[in-house]
N, C-alpha and C positions, 0 to 999 in steps of 0.2 A: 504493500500500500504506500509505504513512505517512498518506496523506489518509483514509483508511481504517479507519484504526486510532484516531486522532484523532477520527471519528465517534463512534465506539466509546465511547471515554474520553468524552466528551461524553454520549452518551444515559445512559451508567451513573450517571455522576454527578448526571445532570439529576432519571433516576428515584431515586437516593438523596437528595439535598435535598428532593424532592417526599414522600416516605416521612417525613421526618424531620420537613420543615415544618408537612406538615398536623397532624401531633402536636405540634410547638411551639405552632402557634396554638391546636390544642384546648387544653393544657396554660394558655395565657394569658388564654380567655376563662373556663374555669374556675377558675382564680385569680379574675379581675374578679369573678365570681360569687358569691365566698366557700365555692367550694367546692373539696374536694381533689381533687387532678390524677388523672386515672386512669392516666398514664404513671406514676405513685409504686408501680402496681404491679408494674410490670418488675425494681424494687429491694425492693419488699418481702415477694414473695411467689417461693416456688422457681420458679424458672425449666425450668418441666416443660414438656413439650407443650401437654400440658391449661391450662395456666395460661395460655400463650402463646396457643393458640386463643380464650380466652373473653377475653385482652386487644383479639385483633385481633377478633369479633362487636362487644363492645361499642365499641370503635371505629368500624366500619362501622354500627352500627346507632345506635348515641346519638351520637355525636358533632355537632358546631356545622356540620361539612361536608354530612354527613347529612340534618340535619334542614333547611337555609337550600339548600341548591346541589340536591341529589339529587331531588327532586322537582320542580324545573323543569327538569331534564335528564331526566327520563320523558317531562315533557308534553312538550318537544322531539322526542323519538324520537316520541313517540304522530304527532303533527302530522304532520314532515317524512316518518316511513318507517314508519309503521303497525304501530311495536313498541310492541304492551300490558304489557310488562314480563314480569319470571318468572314473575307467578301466574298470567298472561290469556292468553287465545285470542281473536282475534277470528274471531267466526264469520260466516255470512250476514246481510242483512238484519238488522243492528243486534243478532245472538244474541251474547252474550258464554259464553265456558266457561274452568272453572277446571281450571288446565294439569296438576295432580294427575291430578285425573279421568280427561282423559286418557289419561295417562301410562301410568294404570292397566290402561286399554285397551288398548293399542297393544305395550307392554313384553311381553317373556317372560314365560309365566305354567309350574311356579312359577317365585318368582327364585331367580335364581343364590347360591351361598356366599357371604358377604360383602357383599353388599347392601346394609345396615344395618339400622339396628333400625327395626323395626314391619313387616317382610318374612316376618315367617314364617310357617307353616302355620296358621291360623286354627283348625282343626277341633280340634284337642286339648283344646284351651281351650272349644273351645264343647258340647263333649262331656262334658266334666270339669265345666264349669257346669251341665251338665244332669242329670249323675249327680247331683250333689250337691243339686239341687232335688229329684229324684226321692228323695232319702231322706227330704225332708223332706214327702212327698205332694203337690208342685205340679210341674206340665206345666212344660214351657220352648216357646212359639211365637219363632220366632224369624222376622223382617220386616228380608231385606234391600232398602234401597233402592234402585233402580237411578240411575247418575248420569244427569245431562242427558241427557250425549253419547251415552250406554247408550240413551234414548227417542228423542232427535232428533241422530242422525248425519246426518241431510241438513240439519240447520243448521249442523253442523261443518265440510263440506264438501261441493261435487258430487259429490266422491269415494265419496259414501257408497256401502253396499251395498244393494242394493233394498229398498223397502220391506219387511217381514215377515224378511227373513234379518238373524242376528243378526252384532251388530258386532266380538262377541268370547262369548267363552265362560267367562272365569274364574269371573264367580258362579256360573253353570248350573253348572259343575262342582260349585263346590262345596255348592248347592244341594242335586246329584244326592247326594252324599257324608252330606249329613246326613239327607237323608230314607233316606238306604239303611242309617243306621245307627239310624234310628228317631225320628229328631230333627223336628216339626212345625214348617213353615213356609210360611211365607205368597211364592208367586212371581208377585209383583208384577211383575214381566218381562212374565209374561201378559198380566197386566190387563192392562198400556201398553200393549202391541202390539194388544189385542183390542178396546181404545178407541180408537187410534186407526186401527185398520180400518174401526169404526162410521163415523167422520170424514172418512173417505175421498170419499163422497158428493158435498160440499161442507161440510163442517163446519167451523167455526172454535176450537174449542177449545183452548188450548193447558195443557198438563198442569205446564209447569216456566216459572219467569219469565224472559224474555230477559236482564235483565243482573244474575243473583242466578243461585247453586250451590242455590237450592233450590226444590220443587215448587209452582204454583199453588195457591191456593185449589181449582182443581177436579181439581187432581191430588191434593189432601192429602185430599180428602173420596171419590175412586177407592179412593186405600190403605183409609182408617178403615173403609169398606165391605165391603171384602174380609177387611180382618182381624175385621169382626164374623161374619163369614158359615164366618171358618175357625173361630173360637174356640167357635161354636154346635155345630159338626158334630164337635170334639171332645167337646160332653156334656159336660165339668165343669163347667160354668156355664152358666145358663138367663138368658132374655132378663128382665131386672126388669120392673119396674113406673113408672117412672118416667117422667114423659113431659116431653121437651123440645122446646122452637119454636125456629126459625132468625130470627134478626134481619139482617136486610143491613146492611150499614157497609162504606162507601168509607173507604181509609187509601193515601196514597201510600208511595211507599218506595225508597229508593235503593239498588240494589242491591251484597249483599257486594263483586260481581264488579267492581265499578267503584273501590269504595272502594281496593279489594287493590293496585289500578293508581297509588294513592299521588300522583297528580302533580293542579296547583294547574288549576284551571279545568275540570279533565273533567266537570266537571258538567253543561258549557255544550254537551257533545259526547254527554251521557247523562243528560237532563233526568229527574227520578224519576216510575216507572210508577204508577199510578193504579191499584189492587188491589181489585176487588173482591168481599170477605169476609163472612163469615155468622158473627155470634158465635152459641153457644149458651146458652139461657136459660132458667129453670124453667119451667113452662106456668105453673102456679099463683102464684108470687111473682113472677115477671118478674127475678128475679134469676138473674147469669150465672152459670156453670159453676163449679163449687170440686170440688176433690179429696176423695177422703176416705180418708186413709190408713188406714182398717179395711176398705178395699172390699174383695172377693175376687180381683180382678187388678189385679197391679203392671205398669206399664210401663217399661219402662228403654229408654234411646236419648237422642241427639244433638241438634243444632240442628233436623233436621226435626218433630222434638217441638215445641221451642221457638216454630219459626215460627207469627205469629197467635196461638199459644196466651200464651207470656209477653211477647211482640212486640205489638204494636200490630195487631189491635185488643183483643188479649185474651181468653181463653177462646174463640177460633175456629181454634182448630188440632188438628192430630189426636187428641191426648187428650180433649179437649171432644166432638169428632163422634166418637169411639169410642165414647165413654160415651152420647151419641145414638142411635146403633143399637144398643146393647146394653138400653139405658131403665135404665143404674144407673150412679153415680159410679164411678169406677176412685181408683186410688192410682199416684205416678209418682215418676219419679227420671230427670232431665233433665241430664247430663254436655255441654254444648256443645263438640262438637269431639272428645269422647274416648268412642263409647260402642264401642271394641274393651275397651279394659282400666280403664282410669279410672273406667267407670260401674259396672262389680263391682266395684273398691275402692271405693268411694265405699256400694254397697251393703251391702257387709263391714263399713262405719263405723257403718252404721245398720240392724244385722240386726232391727230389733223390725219393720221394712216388710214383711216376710216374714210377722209373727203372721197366721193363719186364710184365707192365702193358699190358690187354689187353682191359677192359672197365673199364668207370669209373661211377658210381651210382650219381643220384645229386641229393637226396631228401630234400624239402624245403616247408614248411605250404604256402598255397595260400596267406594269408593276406600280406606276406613279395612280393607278385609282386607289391604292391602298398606301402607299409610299411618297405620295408625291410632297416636296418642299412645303412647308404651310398649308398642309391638309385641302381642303377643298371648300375658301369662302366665297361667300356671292360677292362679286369689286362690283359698282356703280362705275361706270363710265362718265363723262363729262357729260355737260348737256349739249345737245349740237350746236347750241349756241357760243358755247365756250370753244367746241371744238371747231367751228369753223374761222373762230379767231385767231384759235393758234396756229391753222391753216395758212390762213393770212399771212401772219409773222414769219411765216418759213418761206412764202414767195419772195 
């Protein structure tokens, strides 16, 4: 009992010295530094919860321990036990997924009370957006992405469920939800699936990149085609005139999913994939793609926007091959990571993008209905009267 107890006393203390120490030492290489301690704010700042939580983040995340030790303690797990860390999945054959994704899948759909923030009922919000597009006479299409794991669950695992049955059903739902409420959208779910049935045969195709959260060059040019095919068969906008040629360009690229995994040499373990991309380019001037923020459709959305398009190789991502099958520029508004609610505030900031609009695109990765940046609020747009001022002021 006493040898017991002695144990005890022992581990306790060993873990409070270890608590204390790593904050001494951060506290002294920050001094060497010339700069102030961030344990100064345990004494300077109320000692609330909240205060105490963002003392222990920034701890964990900046700290001398953090950034020198924690990253060779990943690659270690990686090597010896084949743990990719909290963001990664290792899938089959070299497929990497990010653990969100997921998550998304697999989890109770809705969540449960309490959950935290960015859990909540997506559809209010995207109703509410649309109402209030609807006053100003512009459509709202809205273009969920489906994730990886959502296309290829049999790189997830053998587990998967047979080809054509689906692996979950949260978007479908809420898919079903907005078109029952009148809401236009593009279900890209199909497509996937009815491309990769064509593939079936023998085909080699693949739609989303092995060690990256986001879609191929030939998956990004599947979406851009389907959303020109829905936005025609709504009739508010006719196909222009304008004609563009495809240029090929190889671009390597290391994927996000690798990056996420934080530890020193994985590179040597996930050499970068060799991508290749079609930028878009005038026929007549040979010059690439440009936006034109007076076009008649705004597209709003995430990194899948970005990808190719502000990425390397540039102007060859979905806004570029949108505006391709349409034959006319578009106008955009690209939120990385936040197109739940971030990318309507951000469009709230800049209500003149809206002037002589007549639909507006809202493409957004399925994981953000349940993940996304600041959950899912209803943002008030300006009133057209404000926003044709500040229209004005950018002439």
């Amino acid at each position: 009992m006493a040898a017991a107890k002695g144990q005890h006393v022992f581990l306790t203390g060993a873990f409070v010295a270890t608590i204390f120490g790593v904050g001494l030492l951060q506290s002294g290489i920050e001094v060497s530094r010339g700069q102030r301690p961030r344990a100064a704010d345990l004494f300077l700042k109320k000692p609330t919860e909240a205060n105490l939580r963002a003392y222990e983040r920034n701890l964990e995340e900046a700290s001398w321990f953090a950034e020198k030790v924690r990253p060779t303690v990943q690659y270690a797990r990686f090597a010896l036990l084949g743990d990719a860390g909290p963001k990664t999945i290792l899938g089959r054959d070299g497929w990497l997924f990010y653990r969100p994704g997921v998550r998304y899948l697999i989890e109770p759909w809705p969540p449960q009370a309490g959950c935290g923030v960015g859990q909540g009922d997506p559809v209010p919000a995207i109703l509410d957006f649309r109402d209030q597009l609807d006053g100003r006479g512009i459509e709202l299409l809205v273009v969920p992405v489906p994730g990886k794991a959502s296309v290829y669950p049999e790189m997830l695992t053998e587990r998967a469920p047979a080809p054509g049955q689906p692996l979950a059903g949260h978007t479908r739902k809420i898919i079903a939800q907005l078109e029952e409420a009148g809401v236009a959208v593009v279900d890209l779910f199909e497509v996937f699936e009815r491309a990769k049935r064509g593939e079936e045969a023998g085909g080699k195709t693949e739609y989303y990149l092995r060690q990256d959260t986001h879609w191929s060059p030939e998956g990004m040019r599947l979406a851009a085609q389907a959303t020109a095919r829905k936005l025609l068969e709504l009739g508010r906008v006719e196909r222009g005139q304008v004609q563009y040629d495809l240029k090929p360009i190889a671009v390597e690229r290391r994927g996000d999913i690798v990056r996420m995994m934080q530890a020193p040499r994985i590179e040597r373990c996930f050499p970068a994939e060799t991508i290749d991309c079609t930028q878009v380019v005038h026929r007549q001037s040979g010059e690439v793609y440009c936006d034109d923020p007076d076009a008649e459709i705004l597209v709003l959305g995430d990194s899948f926007l970005r990808i190719y398009e502000q990425d390397a190789p540039g102007s060859g991502g979905m806004i570029a091959h949108l505006a391709r099958e349409l034959g006319a520029p578009l106008a955009s508004l690209v939120n990385d990571g936040g197109a739940s609610t971030l990318v309507r505030q951000a469009l709230a900031r800049k209500p003149a993008l809206l002037a002589n609009k007549k639909v507006v695109v809202w493409e957004l990765i399925e994981r953000d209905i349940r993940f996304g940046i600041e959950g899912w609020r209803k943002v008030p747009l300006p009133a057209e009267r404000q926003a044709g001022i500040a229209a004005a002021m950018l002439e």
